[in-house]
N, C-alpha and C positions, 0 to 999 in steps of 0.2 A: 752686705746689702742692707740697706735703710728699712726701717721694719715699718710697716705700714698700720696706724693705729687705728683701733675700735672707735666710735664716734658714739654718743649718747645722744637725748634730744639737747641735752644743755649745750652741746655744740653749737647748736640755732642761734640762743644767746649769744655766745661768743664770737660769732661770724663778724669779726670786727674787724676795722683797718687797724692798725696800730697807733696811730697817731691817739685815738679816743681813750687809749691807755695811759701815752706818755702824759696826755695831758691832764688823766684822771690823777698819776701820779703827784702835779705838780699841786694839783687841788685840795690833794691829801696831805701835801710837804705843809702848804699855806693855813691849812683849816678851812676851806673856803668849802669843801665838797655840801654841805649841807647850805648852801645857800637855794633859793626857790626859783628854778630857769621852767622856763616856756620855752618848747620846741613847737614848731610847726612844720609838716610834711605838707606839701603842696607840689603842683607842675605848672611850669608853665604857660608852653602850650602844647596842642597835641597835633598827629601828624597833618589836619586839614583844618586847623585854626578851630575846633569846633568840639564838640561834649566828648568827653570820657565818661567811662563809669566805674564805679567802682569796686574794686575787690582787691581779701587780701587783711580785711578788719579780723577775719575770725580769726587766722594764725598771729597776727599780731599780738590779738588777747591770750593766746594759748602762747607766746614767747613770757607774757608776766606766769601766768600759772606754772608753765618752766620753773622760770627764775626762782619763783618764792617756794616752790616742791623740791628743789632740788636738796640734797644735803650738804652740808659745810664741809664733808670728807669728799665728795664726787668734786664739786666746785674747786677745791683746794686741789686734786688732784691734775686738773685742767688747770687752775693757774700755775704753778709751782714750775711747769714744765715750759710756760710760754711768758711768763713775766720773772725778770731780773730782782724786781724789788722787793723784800720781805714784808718791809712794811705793808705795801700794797695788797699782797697775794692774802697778807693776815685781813686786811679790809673787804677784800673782792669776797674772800669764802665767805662770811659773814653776811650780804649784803641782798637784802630781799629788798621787793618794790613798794614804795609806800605811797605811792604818788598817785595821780589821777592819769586819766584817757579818754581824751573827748576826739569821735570822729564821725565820720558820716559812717550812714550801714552797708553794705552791701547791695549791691544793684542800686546804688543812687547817682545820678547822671551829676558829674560835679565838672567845671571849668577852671581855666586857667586864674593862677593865683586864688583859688580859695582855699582855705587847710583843711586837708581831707583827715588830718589826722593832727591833734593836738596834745603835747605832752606835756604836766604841768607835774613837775616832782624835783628833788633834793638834784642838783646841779649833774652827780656822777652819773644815777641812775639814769636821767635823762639824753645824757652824752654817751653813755656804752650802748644806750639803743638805736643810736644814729643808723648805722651801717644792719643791722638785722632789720630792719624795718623798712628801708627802700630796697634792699634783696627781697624782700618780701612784695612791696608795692610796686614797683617796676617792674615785674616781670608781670607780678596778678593785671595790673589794671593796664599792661600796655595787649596781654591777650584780647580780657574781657572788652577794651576797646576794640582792638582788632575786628572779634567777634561780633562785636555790635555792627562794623562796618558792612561788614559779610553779611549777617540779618538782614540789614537792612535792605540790599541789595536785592536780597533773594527772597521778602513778603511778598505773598503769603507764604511760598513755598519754605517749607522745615529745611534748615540744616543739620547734618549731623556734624560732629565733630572728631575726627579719628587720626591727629597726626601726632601720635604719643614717640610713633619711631623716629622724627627728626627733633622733637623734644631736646632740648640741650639737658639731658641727665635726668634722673629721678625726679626729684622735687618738682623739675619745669613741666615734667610729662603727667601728674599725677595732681597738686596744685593751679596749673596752666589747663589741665580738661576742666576741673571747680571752676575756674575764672571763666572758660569759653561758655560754659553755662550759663554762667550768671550773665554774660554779653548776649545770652539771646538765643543759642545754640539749643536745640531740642532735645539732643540725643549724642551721645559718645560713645568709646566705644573702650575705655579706659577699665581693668577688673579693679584697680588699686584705689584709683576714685570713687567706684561704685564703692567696695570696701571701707575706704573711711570717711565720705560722704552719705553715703546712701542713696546714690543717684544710679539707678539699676544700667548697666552698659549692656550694648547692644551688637553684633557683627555678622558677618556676611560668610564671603569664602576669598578663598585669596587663589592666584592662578596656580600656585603651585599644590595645592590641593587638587583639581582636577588634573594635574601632571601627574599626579601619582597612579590614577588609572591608567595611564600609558598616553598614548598621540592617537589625535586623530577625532573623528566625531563621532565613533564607536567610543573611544573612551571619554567624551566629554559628557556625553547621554550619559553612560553608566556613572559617574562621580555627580552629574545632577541627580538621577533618579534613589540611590543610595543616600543623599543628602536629604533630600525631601523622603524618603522612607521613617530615616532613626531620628527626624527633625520636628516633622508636622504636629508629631500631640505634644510640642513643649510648644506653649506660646509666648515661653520668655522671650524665645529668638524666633526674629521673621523669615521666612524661605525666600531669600532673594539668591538669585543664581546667578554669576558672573560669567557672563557671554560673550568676551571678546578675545579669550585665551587665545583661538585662530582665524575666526573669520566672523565678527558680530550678523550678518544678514544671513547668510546662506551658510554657517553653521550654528551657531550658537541661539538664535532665538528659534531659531528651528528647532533645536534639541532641546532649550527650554519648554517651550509649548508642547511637547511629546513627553517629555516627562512628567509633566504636570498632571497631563491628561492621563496619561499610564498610572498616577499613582492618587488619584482622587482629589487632585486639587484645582478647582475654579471656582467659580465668585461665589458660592454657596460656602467656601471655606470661611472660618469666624477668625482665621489669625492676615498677618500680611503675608502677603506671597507678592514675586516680581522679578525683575530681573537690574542689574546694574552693569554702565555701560562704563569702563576705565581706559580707552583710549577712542583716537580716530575723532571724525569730526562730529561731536556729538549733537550737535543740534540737530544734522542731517538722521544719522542714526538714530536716533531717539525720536524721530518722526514715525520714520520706518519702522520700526520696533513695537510702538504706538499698535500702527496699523494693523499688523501681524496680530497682536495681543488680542485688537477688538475682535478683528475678522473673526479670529479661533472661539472668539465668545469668553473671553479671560479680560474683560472689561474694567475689571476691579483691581488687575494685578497693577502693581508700582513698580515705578521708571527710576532707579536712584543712579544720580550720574555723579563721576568722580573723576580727577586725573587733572591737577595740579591747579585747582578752582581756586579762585578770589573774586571779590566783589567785580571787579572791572571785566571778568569771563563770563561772571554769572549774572550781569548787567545785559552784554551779549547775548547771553542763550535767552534769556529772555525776550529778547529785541528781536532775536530769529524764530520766535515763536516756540520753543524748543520742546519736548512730551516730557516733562519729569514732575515727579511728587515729592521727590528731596533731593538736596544738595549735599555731597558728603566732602566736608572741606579737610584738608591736612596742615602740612607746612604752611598756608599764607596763616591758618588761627596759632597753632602751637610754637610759632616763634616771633609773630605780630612782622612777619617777613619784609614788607616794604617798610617798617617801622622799629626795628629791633628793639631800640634802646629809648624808652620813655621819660626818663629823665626828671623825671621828681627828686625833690629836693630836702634839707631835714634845715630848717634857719631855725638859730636862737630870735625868738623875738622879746624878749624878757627876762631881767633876772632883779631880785630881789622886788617887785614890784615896780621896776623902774624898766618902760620898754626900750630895746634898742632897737637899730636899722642899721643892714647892707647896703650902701651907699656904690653905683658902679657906672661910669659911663656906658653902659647900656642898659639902656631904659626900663627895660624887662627885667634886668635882674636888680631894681632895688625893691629892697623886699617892703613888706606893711608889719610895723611894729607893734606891739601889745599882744594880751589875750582876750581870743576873738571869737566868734562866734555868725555863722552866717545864714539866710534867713531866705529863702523863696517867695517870692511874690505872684501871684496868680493874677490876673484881667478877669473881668467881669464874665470874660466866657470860658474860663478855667485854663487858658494856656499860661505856661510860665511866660513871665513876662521881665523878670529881673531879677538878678541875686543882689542882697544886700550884705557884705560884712562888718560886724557892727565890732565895738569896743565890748569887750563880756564882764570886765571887773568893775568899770567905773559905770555910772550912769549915762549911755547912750540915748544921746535927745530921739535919732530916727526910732532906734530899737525899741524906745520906750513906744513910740508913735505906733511902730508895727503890731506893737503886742494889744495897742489898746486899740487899734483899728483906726486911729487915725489920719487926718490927712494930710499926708509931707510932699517932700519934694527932693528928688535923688537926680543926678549930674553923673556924666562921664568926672572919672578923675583930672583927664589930660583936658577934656574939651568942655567948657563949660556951656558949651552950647547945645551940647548934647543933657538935656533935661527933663523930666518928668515930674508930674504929680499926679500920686498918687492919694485920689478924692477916699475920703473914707465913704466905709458900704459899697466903694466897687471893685473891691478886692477881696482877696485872702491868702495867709501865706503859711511858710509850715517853716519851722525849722528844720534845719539840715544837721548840724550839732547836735549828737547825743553822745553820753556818759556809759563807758563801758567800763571802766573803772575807776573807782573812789578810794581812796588812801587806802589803797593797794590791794583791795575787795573788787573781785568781779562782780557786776550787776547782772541785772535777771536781764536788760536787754543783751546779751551776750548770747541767750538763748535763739534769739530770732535768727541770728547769724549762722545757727548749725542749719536751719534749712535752707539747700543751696536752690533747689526751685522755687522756694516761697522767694528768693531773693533776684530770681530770675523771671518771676510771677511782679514784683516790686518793680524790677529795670523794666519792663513791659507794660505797666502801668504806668510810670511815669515818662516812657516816651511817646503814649498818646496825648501827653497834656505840651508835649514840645512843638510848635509848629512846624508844616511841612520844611517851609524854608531856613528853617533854622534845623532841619536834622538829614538836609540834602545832603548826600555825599562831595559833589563837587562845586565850592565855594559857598559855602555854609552861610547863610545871613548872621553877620555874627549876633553871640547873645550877649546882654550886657550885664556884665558884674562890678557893679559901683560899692564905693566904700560911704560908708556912711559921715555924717556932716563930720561929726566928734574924731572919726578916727582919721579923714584926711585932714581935718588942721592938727592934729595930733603929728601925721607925716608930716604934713609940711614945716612945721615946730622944727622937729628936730634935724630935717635938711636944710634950714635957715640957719640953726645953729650950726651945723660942722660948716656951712659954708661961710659962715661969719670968720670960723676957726680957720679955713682955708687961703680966706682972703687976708686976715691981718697976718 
């Protein structure tokens, strides 16, 4: 029987395809591994044409503290067993990160084609982190989207977050609640997240706990009233009682509101108390429930409704008027369900100071070459109003313009009819690029990153500043992210050239 091995965090690290080896190998054969490559992590687009956000920086940073902590004996032990070549494995054990990391932070709403993540370091380092880095980003920022979709849907009213059990594994369920956070999500319900987040989780009851009392509504009273007994003086956790175990109307909020009342709980109570409805037609239910609750004089108690919610159900209940105070979402956030696979990408756009470019008959995938840097633009009444990607190394005419508050003039790429200027004094912009690590030191903004509600507190802010119709769910006004004067004749440069080469 094949023996099933212990896994460390350096594993994280190495969660690599093999190809980033063979070809670390050949870099190694050549002497080439220490040349200076620029990666860029970017997507292209997302599942309604329109903003992600993002998450998924902080583990990123914590793959370099990995790498450069680990020891040459544990490192060596992992290579030895999965690489063929000595030379190699003598190189890998040896090899900390010296390189820099420029990305956006956490909860920052980013678009298609800009680099959410920039990797400037010695050629290997920057190629063995390809594949940990979008296992990393694809899953975080295709949730934390998700979850943004589902927010949005359901403002004012809170969602909670609670589908750790369709979670594709550990990391997706524990990681994936951080991300549904940061998208906007109030509350979860995750112990492991709360544990190494710090983001306190929150739960209910589930039907097979009132099973345990026995059948019937003799035993669904006593598993409520026993609940709220050994429950009420902790206010970590709220008294919601789930009522549809056998008949929501005529058993279950019945037995709610007698329990409540039997055991000292109405609206003079100081924690939440309420009740949640997980099947049947909730809108109708939850009217009804409503009504019950007031008549009884339990005015204050919450409606939390659940049972297989997404934005396009919870669009609806809204539309029907529906009685709830939060939405408890599962599977559509913890697997980004109509959207699985988000599709970020890791391009070399640079090596030795010389940029290159993906070149592909379709349109979308040739990528923007060089190291880059991208820049927010605000209208005089504070909505974003433009991303700029600019050239970072060389002197960018717009960039320069941005910083000094100038007034330019920014173009669709494809359409140059699509143009703007932007008059100086009726703007302001912020960058989006920041430095999370310097030749191979973590910086102090790495800090801001371990607060996942301060970065959920961040995505919240900055999608007051996004206009309505630019943050609709269905066909989003698109936003526009132009590239700067410098960096698209830089494109254009060098698609002239291979086409030069194409044509002779």
């Amino acid at each position: 029987m094949e023996r099933v091995k212990a896994l460390t965090d350096f594993a994280r690290v190495i969660n690599s395809d093999r190809y980033q080896y063979t070809e670390s190998d050949i870099f190694v054969m050549e002497n080439t591994h220490e040349r200076e490559a620029i990666f860029d992590m970017y997507f292209r687009k997302t599942e309604d044409n329109g903003l992600a956000v993002v998450s998924g920086i902080y583990e990123v940073v914590e793959l370099i503290k990995i790498l450069n902590e680990t020891s040459e004996k544990e490192k060596r032990k992992y290579f030895s067993e999965i690489i063929q070549e000595q030379h190699l494995v003598d190189y890998l054990s040896k090899l900390k990160f010296t390189g820099d990391i420029f990305a956006m932070r956490e909860g920052e709403i980013a678009y298609g084609n800009e680099p959410v993540i920039t990797v400037k370091a010695p050629l290997i380092q920057a190629k063995i982190l390809e594949t940990p880095i979008l296992n990393i980003m694809n899953m975080q920022m295709a949730i934390a989207t998700k979850a943004s979709r589902v927010t949005r849907a359901a403002h004012p009213i809170a969602v909670s977050s609670f589908g750790s059990r369709r979670a594709h594994g550990f990391d997706s369920a524990v990681s994936g609640t951080k991300a549904s956070i940061v998208g906007g999500c109030m509350s979860h319900s995750n112990l492991v997240t709360e544990y190494r987040y710090g983001v306190p989780s929150v739960g209910t009851m589930a039907h097979s706990y009132i099973q345990t009392f026995g059948v019937g509504s003799k035993a669904e009273k006593e598993a409520f009233s026993t609940f709220i007994k050994y429950r009420k003086n902790r206010k970590s956790n709220a008294l919601i009682l789930l009522i549809d175990t056998y008949n929501t109307l005529k058993m279950g909020i019945k037995n709610a509101i007698e329990a409540f009342k039997e055991n000292g709980i109405d609206d003079s109570y100081d924690g939440i108390y309420g009740v949640r409805i997980d099947s049947g037609d909730l809108a109708y239910l939850s009217k009804k429930c409503r009504k019950a609750l007031d008549e009884a004089g339990l005015k204050k108690a919450k409606i939390f409704l659940t049972n297989g919610l997404n934005e396009d159900l919870i669009k609806s209940l809204k539309e029907q008027k529906a009685s709830v105070d939060i939405f408890g979402v599962g599977d559509s956030i913890a697997v980004s369900k109509s959207n699985p696979c988000f599709g970020g990408v890791y391009k070399i756009v640079e090596i030795d100071n010389q940029p290159v470019i993906k070149l592909s008959e379709d349109l979308i995938k040739v990528s923007n070459p060089g190291f880059k840097e991208v820049y927010r633009i605000y209208d005089k009444n504070g909505f974003a109003y433009v991303d700029v990607i600019t050239l970072a190394r060389e002197k960018d005419e717009d960039r320069e313009n941005i910083i000094n508050g100038e007034t330019f003039n920014t173009r669709d790429e494809q359409d140059p009819l699509k143009n703007s200027t932007l008059i100086k004094g009726e703007y302001t912009y912020k960058k989006l690029t920041r430095v999370y690590v310097k030749n191979g030191i973590i910086t102090d903004e790495h800090e801001i990153l371990e607060d996942v509600v301060g970065s959920r507190n961040y995505y919240l802010e900055s999608l007051e500043k996004v206009s309505e119709e630019r943050k609709r769910l269905e066909f989003p006004h698109k936003y526009k992210v132009n590239l700067s004067k410098d960096l698209r004749e830089l494109k254009v440069k060098l698609i002239e050239s291979i086409s030069k080469e194409i044509n002779e």
